[in-house]
C-alpha positions as protocol buffer text, in pm:
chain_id: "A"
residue {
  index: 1
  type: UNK
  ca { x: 14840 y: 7258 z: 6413 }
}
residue {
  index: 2
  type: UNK
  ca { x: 14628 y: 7303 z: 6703 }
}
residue {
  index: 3
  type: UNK
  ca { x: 14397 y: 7549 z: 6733 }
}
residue {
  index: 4
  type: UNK
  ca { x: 14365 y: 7842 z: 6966 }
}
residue {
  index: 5
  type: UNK
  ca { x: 14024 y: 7926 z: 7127 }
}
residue {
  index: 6
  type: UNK
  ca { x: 14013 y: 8323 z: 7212 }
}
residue {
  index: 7
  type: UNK
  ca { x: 14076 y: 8446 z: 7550 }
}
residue {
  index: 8
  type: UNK
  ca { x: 13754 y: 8435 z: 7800 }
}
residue {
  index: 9
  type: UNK
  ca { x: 13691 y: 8762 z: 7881 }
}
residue {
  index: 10
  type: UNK
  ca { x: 13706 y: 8757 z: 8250 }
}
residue {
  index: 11
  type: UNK
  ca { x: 13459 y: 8874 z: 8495 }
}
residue {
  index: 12
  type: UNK
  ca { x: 13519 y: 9228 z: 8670 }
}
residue {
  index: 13
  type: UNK
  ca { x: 13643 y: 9210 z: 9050 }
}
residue {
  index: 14
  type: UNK
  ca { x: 13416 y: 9354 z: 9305 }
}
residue {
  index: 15
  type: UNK
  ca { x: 13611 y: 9637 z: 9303 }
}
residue {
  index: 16
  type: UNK
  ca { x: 13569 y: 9741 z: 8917 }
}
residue {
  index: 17
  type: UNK
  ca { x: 13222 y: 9702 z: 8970 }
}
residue {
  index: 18
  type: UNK
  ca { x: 13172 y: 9923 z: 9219 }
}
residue {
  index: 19
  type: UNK
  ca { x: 13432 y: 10222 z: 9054 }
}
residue {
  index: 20
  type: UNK
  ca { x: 13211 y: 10167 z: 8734 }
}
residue {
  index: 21
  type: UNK
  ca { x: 12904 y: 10217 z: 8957 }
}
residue {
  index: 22
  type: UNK
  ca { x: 13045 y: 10541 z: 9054 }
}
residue {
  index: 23
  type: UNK
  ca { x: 13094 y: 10661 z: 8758 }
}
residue {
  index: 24
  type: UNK
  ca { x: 12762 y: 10560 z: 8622 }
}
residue {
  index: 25
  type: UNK
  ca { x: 12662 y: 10784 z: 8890 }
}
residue {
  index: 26
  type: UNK
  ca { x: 12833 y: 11054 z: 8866 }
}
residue {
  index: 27
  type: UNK
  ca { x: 12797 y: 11160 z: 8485 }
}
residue {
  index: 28
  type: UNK
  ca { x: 12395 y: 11050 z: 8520 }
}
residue {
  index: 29
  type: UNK
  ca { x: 12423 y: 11376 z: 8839 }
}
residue {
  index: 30
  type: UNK
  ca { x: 12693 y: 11538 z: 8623 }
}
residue {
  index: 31
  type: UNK
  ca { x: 12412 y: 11562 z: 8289 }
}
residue {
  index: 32
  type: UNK
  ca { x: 12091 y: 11610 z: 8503 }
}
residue {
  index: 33
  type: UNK
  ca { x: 12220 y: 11890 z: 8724 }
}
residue {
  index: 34
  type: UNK
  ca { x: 12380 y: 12039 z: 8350 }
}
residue {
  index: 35
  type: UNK
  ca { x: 11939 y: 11960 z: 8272 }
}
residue {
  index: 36
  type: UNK
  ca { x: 11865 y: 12146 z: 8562 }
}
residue {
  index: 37
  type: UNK
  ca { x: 12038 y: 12468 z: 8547 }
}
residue {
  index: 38
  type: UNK
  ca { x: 11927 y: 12483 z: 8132 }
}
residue {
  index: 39
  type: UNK
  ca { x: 11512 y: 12453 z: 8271 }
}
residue {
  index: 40
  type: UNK
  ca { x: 11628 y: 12704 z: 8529 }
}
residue {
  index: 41
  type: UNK
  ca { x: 11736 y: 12953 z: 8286 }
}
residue {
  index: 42
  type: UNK
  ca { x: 11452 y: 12887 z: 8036 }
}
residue {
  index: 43
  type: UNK
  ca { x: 11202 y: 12984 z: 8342 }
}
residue {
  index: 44
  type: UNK
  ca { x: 11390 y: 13290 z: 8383 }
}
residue {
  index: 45
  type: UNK
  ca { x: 11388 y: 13401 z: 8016 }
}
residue {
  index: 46
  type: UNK
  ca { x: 11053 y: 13298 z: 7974 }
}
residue {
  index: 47
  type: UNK
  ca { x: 10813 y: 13560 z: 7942 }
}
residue {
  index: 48
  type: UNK
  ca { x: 10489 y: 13485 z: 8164 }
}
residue {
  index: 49
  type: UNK
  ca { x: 10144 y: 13474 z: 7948 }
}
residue {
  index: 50
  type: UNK
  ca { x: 9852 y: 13711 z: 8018 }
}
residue {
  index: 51
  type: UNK
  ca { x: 9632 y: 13428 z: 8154 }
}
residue {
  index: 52
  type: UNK
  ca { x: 9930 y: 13385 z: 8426 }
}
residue {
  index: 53
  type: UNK
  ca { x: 9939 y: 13658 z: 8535 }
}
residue {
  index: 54
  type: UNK
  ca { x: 9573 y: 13714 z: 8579 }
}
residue {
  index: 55
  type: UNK
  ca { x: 9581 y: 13401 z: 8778 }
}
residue {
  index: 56
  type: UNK
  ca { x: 9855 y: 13490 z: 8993 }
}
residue {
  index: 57
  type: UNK
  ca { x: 9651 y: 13837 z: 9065 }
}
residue {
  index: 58
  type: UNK
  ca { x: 9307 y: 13647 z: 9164 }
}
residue {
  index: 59
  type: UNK
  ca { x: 9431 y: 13473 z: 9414 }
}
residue {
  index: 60
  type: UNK
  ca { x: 9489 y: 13806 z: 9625 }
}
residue {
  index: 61
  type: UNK
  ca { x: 9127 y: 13934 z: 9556 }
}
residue {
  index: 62
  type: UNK
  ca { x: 8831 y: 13936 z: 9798 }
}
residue {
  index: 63
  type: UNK
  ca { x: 8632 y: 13752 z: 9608 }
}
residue {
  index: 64
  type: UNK
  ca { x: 8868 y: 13438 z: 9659 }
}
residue {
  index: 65
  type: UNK
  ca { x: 8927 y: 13463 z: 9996 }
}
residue {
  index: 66
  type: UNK
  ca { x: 8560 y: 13448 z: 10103 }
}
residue {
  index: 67
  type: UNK
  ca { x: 8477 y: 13192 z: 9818 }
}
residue {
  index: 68
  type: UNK
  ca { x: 8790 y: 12989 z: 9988 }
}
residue {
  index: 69
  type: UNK
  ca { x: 8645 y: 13026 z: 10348 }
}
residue {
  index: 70
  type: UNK
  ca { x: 8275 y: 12921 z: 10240 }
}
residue {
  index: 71
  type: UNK
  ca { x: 8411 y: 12637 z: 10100 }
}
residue {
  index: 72
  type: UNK
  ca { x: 8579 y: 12516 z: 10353 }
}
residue {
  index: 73
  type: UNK
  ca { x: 8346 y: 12555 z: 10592 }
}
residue {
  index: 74
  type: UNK
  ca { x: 8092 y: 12384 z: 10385 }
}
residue {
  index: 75
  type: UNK
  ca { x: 8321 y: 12070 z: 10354 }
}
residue {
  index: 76
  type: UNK
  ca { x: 8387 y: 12112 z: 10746 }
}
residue {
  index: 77
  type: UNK
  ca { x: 8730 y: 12209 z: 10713 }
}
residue {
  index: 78
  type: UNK
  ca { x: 8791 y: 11829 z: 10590 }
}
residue {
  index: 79
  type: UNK
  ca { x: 8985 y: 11700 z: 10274 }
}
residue {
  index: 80
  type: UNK
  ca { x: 8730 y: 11554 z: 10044 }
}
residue {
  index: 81
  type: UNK
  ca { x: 8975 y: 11324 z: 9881 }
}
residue {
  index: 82
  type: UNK
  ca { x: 9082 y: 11192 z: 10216 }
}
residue {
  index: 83
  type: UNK
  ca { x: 8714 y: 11131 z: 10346 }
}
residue {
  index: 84
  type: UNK
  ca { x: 8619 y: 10934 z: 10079 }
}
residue {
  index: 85
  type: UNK
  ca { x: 8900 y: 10678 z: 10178 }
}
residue {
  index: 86
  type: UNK
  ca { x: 8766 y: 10686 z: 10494 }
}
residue {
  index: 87
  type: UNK
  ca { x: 9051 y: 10917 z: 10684 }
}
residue {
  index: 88
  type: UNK
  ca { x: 9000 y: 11222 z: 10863 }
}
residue {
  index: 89
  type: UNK
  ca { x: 9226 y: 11485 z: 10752 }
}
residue {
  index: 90
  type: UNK
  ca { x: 9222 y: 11885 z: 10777 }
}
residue {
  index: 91
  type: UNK
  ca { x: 9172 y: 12056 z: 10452 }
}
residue {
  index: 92
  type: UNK
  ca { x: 9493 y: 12311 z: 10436 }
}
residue {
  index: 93
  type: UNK
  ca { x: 9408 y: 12389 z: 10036 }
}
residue {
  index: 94
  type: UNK
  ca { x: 9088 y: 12492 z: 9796 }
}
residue {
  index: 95
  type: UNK
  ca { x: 9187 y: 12316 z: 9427 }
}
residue {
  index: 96
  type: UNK
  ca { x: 9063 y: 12455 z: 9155 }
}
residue {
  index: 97
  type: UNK
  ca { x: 8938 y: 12177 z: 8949 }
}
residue {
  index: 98
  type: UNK
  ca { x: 8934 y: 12356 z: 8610 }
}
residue {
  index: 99
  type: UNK
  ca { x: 9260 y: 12538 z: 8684 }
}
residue {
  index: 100
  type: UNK
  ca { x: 9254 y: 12942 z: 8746 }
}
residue {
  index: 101
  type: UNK
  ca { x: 9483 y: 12994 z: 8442 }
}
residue {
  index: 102
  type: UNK
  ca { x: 9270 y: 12758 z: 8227 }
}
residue {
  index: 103
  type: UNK
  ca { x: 8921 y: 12960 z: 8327 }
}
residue {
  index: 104
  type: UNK
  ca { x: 9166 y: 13283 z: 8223 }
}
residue {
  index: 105
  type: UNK
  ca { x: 9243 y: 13138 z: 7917 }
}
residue {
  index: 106
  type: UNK
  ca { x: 8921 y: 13041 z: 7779 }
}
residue {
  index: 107
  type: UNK
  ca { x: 8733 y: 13327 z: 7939 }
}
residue {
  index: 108
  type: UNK
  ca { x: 8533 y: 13098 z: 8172 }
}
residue {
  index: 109
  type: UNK
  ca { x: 8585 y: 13315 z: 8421 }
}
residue {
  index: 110
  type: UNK
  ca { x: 8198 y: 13204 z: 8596 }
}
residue {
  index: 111
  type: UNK
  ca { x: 8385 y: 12910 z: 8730 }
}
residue {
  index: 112
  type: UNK
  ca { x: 8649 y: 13099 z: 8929 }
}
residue {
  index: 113
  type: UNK
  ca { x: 8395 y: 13085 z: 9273 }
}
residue {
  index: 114
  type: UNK
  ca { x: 8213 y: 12838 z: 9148 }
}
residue {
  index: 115
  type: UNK
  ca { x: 8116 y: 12578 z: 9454 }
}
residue {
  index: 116
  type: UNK
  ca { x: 8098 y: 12275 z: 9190 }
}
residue {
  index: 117
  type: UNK
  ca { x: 8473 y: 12380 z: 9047 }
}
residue {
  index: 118
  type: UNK
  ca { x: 8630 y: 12414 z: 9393 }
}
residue {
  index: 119
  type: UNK
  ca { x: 8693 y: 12125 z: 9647 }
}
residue {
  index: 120
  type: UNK
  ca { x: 8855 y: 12132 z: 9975 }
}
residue {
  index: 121
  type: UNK
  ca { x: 9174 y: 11901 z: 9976 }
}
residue {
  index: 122
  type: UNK
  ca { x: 9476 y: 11827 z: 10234 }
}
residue {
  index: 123
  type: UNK
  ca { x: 9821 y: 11978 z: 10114 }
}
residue {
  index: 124
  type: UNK
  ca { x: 9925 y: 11578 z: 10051 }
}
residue {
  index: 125
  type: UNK
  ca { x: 9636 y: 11522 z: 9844 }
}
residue {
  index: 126
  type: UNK
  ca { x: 9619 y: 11889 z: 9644 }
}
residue {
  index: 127
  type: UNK
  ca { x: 10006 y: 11774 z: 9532 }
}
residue {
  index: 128
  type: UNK
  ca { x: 9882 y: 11467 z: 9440 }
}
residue {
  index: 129
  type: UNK
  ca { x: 9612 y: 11586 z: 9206 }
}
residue {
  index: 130
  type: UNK
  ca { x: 9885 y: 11864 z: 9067 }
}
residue {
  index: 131
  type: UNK
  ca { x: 10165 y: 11536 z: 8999 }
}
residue {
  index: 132
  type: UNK
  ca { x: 9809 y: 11343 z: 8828 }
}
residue {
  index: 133
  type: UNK
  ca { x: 9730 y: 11670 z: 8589 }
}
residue {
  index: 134
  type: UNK
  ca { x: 10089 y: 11735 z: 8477 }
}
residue {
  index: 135
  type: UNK
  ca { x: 10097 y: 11341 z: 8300 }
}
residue {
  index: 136
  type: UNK
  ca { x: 9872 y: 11474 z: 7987 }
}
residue {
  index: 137
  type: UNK
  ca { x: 9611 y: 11645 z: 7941 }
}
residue {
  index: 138
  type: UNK
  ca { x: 9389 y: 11312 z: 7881 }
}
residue {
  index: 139
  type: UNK
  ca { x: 9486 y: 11228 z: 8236 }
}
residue {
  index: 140
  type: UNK
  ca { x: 9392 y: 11579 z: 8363 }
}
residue {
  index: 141
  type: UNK
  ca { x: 9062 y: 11592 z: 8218 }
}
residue {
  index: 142
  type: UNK
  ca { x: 8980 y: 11217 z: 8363 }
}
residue {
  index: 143
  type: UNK
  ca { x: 9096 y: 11375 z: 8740 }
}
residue {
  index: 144
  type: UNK
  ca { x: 8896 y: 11683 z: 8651 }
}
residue {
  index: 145
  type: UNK
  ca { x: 8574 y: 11468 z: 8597 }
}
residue {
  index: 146
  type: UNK
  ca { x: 8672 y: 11227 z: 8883 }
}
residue {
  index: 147
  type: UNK
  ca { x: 8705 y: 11547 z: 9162 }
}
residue {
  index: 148
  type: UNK
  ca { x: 8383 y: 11676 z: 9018 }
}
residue {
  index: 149
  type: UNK
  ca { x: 8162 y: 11374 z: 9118 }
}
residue {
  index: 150
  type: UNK
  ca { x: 8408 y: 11294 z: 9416 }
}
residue {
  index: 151
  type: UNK
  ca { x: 8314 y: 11701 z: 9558 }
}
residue {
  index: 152
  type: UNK
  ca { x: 7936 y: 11621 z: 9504 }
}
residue {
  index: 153
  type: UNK
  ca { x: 7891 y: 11268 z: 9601 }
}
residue {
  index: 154
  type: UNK
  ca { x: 8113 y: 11390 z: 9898 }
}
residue {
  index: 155
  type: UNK
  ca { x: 7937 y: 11696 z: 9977 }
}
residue {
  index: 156
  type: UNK
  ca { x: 7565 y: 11516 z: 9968 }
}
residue {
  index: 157
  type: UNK
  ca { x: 7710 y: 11294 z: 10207 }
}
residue {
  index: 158
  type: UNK
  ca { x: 7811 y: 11577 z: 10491 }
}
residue {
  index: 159
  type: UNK
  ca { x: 7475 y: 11728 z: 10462 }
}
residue {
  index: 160
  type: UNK
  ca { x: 7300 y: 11423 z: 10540 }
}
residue {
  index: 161
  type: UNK
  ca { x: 7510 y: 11223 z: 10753 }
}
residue {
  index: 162
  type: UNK
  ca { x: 7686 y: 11309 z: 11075 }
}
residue {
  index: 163
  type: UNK
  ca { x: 8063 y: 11227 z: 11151 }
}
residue {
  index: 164
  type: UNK
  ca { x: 8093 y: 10884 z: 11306 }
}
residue {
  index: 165
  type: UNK
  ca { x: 8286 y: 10563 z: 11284 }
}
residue {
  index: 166
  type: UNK
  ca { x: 8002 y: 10419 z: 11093 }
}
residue {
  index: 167
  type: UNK
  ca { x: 7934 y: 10638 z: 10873 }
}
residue {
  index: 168
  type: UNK
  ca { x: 8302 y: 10689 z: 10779 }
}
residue {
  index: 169
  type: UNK
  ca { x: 8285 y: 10357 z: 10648 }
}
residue {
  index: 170
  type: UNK
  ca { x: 7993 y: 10469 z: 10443 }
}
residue {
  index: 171
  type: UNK
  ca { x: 8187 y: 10752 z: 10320 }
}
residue {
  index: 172
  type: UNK
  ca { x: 8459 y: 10522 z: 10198 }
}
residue {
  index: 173
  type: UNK
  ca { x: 8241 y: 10304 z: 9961 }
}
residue {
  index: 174
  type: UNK
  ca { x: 8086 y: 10608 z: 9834 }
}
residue {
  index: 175
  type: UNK
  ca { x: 8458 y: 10718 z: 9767 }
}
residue {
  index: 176
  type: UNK
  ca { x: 8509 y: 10349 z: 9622 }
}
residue {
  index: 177
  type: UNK
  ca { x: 8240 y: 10383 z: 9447 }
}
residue {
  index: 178
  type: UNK
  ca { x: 8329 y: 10678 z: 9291 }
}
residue {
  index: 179
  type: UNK
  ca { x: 8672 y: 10557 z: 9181 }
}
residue {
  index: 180
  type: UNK
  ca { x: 8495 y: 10287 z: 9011 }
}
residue {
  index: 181
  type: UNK
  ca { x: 8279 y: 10476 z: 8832 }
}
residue {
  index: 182
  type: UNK
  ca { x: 8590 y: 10669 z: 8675 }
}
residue {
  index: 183
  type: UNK
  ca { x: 8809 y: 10380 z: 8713 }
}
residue {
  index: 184
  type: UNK
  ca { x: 9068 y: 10617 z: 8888 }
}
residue {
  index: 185
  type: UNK
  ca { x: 9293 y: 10548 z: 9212 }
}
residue {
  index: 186
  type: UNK
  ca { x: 9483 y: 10880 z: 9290 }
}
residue {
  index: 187
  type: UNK
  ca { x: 9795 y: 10743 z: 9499 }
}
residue {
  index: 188
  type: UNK
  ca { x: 9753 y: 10751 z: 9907 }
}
């Protein structure tokens, strides 16, 4: 008797690729927009924490707005973050680098208009350093520490240096040197 060998499965035609593709696709938008709207209504329900809302209030106070204003002048209306690589860029935000809600919650509230916890940054950049805190709390704390000595190594450098070409080259190995130090490279 002679023996059979099984079938060979044959390879799909373009065309079965491409309507498996599809619907690849469409259950992976079908089950994250079902992800979505369950986040959405978990915000909703969720009942915001005292240290929230205390945050949300302080940035509507007085005391903000001029600690905002003397900051930014004091960094000449220029994103630290961005100088330090060298670029020029207008400073649209103040970050808190020990969040408001975390000097809420532990009652630190000292560092609110503190100059050394505050640091003039670009709307790019402040996003940048919100995406780099939200990946753990390890990685927050390494940012925090990195912004701190970024703001003062930063800030030493405006007050003794004027803006040139030259010395924004100086700027950027202090920056470099900086990132070293903490062996951090915030995305440009």
């Amino acid at each position: 008797m002679a023996r059979r060998l099984p079938k060979r499965k044959q390879k799909p035609t373009i065309r079965q690729k491409i309507n498996r593709r599809k619907a690849d696709q469409e259950y992976r938008e079908r089950h994250y927009s079902q992800v979505r709207e369950k986040e959405k209504v978990r915000e909703k329900t969720r009942k915001p924490s005292k240290a929230w809302l205390q945050a949300q209030e302080f940035y509507i106070t007085n005391q903000w707005r001029n600690a905002r204003q003397l900051i930014i002048e004091n960094d000449r209306f220029l994103c630290l973050v961005c100088l330090s690589r060298g670029e020029l860029v207008e400073a649209g935000e103040v970050h808190h680098i020990i969040t408001v809600y975390d000097c809420f919650k532990s009652g630190e509230l000292s560092l609110l208009i503190d100059h050394t916890n505050l640091i003039s940054l670009s709307i790019a950049s402040h996003e940048q350093v919100h995406e780099l805190y939200r990946i753990n709390s390890r990685a927050k704390q390494k940012v925090q520490s990195f912004l701190v000595d970024l703001a003062t190594e930063m800030r030493q450098f405006l007050l003794e240096n004027e803006l040139t070409i030259t010395n924004l080259h100086l700027a950027a190995k202090i920056g470099e040197s900086v990132r070293q130090k903490h062996k951090i490279y915030p995305p440009r």
